[in-house]
PyMOL CGO cylinders between C-alpha atoms (Angstrom):
from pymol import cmd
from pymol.cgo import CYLINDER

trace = [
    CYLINDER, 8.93, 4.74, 4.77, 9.58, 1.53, 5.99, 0.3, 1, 1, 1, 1, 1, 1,
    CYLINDER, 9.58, 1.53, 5.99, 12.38, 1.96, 8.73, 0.3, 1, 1, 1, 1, 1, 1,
    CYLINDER, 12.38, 1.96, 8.73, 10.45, 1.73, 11.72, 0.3, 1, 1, 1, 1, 1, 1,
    CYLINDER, 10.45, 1.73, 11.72, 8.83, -1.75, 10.88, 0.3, 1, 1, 1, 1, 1, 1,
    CYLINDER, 8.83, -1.75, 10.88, 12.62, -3.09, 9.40, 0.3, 1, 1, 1, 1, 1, 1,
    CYLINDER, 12.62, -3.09, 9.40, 14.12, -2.44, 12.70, 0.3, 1, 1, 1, 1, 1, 1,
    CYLINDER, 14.12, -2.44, 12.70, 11.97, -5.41, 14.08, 0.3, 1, 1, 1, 1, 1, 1,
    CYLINDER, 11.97, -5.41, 14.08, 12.41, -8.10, 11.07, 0.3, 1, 1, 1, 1, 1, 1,
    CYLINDER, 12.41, -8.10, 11.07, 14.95, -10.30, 11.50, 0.3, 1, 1, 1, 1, 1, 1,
    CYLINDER, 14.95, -10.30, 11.50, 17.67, -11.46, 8.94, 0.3, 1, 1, 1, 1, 1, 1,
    CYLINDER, 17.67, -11.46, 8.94, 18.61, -9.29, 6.35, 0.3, 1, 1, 1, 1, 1, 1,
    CYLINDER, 18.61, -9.29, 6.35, 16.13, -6.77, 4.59, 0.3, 1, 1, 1, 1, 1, 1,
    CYLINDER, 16.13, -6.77, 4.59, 16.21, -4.90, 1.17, 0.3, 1, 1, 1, 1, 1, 1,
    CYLINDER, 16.21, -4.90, 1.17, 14.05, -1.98, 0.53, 0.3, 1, 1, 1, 1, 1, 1,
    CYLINDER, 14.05, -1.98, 0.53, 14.84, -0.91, -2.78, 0.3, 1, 1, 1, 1, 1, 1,
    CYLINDER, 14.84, -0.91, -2.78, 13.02, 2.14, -4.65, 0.3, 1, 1, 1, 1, 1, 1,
    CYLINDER, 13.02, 2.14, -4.65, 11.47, 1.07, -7.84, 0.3, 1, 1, 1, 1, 1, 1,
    CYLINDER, 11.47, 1.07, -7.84, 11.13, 3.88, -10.17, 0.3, 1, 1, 1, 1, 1, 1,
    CYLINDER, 11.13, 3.88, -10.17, 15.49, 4.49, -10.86, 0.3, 1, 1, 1, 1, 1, 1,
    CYLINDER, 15.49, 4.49, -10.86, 15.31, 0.64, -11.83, 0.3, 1, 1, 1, 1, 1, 1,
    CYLINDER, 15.31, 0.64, -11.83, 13.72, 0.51, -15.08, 0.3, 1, 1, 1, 1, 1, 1,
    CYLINDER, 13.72, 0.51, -15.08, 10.05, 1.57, -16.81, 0.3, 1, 1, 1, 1, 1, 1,
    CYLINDER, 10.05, 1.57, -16.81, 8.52, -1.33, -16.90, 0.3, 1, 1, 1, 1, 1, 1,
    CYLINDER, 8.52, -1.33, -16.90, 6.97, -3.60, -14.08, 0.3, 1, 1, 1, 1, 1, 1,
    CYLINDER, 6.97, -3.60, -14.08, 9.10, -6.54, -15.33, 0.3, 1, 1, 1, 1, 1, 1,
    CYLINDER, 9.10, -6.54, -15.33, 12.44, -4.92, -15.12, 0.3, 1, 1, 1, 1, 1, 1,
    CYLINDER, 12.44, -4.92, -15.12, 11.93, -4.01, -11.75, 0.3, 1, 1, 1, 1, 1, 1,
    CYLINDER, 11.93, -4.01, -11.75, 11.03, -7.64, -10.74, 0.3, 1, 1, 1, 1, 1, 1,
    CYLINDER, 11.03, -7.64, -10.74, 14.28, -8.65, -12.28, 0.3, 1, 1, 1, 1, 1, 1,
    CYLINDER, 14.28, -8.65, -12.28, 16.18, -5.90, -10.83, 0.3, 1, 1, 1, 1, 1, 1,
    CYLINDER, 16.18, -5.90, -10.83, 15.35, -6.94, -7.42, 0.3, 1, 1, 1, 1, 1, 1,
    CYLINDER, 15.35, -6.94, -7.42, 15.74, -10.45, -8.41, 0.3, 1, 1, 1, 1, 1, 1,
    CYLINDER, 15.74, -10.45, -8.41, 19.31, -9.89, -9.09, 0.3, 1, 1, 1, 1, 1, 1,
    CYLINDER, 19.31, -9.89, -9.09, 19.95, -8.00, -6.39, 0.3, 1, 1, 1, 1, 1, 1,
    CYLINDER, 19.95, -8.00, -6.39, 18.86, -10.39, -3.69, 0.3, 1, 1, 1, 1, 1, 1,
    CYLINDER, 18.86, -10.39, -3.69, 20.14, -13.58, -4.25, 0.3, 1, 1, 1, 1, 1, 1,
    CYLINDER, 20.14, -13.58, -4.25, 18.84, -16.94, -4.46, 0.3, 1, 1, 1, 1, 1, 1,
    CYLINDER, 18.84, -16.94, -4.46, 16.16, -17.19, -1.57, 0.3, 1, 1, 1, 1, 1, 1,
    CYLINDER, 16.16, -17.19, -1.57, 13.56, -18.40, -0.48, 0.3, 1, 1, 1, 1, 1, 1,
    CYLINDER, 13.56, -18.40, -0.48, 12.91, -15.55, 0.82, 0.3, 1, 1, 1, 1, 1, 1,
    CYLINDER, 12.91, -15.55, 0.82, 9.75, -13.21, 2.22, 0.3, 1, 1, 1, 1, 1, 1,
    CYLINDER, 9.75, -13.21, 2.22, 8.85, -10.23, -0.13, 0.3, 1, 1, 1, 1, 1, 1,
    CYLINDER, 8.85, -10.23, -0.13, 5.98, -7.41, 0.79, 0.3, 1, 1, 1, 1, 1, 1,
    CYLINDER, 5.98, -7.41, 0.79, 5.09, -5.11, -1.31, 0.3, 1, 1, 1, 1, 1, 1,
    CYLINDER, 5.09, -5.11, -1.31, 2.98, -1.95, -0.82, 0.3, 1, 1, 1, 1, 1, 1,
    CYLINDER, 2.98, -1.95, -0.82, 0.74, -0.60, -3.43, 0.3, 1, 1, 1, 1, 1, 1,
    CYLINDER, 0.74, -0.60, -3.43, 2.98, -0.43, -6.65, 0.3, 1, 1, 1, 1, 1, 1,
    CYLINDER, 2.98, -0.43, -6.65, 5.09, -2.28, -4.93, 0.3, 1, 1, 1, 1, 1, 1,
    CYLINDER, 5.09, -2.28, -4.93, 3.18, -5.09, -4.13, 0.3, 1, 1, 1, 1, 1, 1,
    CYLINDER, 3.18, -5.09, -4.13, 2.62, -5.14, -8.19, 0.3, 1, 1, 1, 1, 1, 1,
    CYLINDER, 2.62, -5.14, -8.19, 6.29, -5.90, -8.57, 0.3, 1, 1, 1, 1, 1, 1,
    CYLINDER, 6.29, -5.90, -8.57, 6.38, -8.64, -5.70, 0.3, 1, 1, 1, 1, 1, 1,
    CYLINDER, 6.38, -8.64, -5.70, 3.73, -10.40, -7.35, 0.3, 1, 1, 1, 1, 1, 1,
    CYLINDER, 3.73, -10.40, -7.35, 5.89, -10.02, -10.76, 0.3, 1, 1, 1, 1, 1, 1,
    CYLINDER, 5.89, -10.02, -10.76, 8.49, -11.70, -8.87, 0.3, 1, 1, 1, 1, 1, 1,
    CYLINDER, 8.49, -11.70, -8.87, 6.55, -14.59, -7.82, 0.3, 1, 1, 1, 1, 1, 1,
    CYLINDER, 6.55, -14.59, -7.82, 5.68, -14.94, -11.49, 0.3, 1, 1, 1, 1, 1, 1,
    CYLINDER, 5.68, -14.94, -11.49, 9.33, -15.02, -12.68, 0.3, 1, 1, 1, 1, 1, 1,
    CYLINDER, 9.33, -15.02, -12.68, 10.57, -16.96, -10.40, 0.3, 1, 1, 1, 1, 1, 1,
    CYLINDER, 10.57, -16.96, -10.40, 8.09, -18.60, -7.90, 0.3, 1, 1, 1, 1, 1, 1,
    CYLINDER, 8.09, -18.60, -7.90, 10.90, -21.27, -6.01, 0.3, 1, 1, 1, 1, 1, 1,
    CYLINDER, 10.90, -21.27, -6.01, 12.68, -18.45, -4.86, 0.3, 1, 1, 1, 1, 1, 1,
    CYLINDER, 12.68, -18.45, -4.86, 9.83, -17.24, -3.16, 0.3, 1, 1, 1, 1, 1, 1,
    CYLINDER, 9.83, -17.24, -3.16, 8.63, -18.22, 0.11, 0.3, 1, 1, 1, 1, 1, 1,
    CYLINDER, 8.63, -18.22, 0.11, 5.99, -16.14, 1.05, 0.3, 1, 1, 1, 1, 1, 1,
    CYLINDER, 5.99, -16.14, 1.05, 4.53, -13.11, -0.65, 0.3, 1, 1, 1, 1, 1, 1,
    CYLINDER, 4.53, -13.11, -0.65, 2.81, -9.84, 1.34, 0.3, 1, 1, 1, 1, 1, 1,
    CYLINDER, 2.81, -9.84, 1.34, 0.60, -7.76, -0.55, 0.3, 1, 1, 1, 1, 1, 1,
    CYLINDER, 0.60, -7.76, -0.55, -0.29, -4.57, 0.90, 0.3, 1, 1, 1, 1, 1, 1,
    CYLINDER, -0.29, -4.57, 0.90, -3.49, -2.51, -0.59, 0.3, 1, 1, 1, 1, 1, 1,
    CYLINDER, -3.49, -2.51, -0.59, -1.98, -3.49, -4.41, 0.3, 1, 1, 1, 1, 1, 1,
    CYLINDER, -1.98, -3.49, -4.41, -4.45, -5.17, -6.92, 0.3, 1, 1, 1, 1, 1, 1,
    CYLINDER, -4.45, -5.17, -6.92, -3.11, -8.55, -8.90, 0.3, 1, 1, 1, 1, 1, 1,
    CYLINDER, -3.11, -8.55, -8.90, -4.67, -6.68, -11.78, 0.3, 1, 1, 1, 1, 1, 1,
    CYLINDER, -4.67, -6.68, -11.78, -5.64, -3.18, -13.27, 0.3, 1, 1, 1, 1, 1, 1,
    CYLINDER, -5.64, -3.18, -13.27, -8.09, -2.76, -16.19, 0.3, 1, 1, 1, 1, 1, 1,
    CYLINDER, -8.09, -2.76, -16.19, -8.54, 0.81, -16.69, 0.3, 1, 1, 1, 1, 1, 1,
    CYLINDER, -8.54, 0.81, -16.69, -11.98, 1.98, -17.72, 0.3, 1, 1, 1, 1, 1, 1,
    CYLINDER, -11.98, 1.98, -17.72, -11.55, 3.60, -21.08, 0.3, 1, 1, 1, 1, 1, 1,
    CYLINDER, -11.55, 3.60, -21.08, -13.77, 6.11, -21.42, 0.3, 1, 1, 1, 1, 1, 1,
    CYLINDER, -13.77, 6.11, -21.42, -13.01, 7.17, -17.58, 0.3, 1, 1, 1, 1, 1, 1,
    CYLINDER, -13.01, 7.17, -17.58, -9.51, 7.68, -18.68, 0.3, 1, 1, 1, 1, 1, 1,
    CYLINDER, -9.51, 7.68, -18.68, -10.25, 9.59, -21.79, 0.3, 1, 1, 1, 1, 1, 1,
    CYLINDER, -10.25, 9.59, -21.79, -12.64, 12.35, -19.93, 0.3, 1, 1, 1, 1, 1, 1,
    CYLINDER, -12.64, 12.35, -19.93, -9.80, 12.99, -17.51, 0.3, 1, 1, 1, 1, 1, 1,
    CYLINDER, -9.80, 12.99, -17.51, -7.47, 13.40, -20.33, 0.3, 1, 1, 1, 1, 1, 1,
    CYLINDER, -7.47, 13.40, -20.33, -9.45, 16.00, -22.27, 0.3, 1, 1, 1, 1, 1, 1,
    CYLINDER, -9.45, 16.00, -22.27, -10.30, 17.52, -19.23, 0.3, 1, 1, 1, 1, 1, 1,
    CYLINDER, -10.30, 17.52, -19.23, -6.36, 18.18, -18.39, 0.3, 1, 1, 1, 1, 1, 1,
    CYLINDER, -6.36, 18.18, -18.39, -6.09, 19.39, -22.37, 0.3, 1, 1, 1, 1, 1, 1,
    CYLINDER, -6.09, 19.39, -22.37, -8.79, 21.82, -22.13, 0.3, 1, 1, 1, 1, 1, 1,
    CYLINDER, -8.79, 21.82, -22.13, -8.70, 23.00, -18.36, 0.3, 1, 1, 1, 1, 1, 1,
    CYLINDER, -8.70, 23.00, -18.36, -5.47, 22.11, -16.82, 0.3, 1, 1, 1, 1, 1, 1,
    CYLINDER, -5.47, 22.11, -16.82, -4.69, 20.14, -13.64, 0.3, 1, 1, 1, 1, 1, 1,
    CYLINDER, -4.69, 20.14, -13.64, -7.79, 22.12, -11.59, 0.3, 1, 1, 1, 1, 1, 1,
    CYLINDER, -7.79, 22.12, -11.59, -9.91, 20.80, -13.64, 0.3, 1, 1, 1, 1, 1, 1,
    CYLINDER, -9.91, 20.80, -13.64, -9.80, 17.56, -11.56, 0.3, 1, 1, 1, 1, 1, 1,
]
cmd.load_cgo(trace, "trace")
């Protein structure tokens, strides 16, 4: 996704893919953490992405040295009731029914 814009950063870049790390927000932050070394460095994140950069500001802010958020929310607070009409929705109708 991102190899077109990487081909015009300098310095070294890391694009890893989330999901294979772990299943929870915080293991990916730590994941990455490990894997890039002691920083500062730059990270931008993208959508879920940008979740897990701002995770890794949060566990470990000096390494940090700027942080890119791209179209990702600092929080989500699903509406409950929203959530529980598309669920019995899917139960009773399937997938079309949304």
């Amino acid at each position: 996704m991102w190899d077109d814009q990487l081909q015009i950063v300098p310095g070294r870049t890391e694009t890893p893919t989330l999901y294979p790390l772990d299943d929870s927000l915080e293991a990916w932050a730590t994941s990455v953490l490990t894997s890039v070394g002691d920083g500062p460095f730059v990270v931008v994140g993208s959508s879920m992405g940008g979740l897990c950069a701002l995770e890794m500001a949060r566990q470990a802010p000096g390494r940090i040295a700027a942080l890119v958020m791209v179209r990702a929310k600092a929080g989500h607070h699903p509406v409950p009731a929203l959530r529980d009409r598309y669920i019995a929705s899917l139960e009773a109708d399937g997938i079309s029914s949304l």
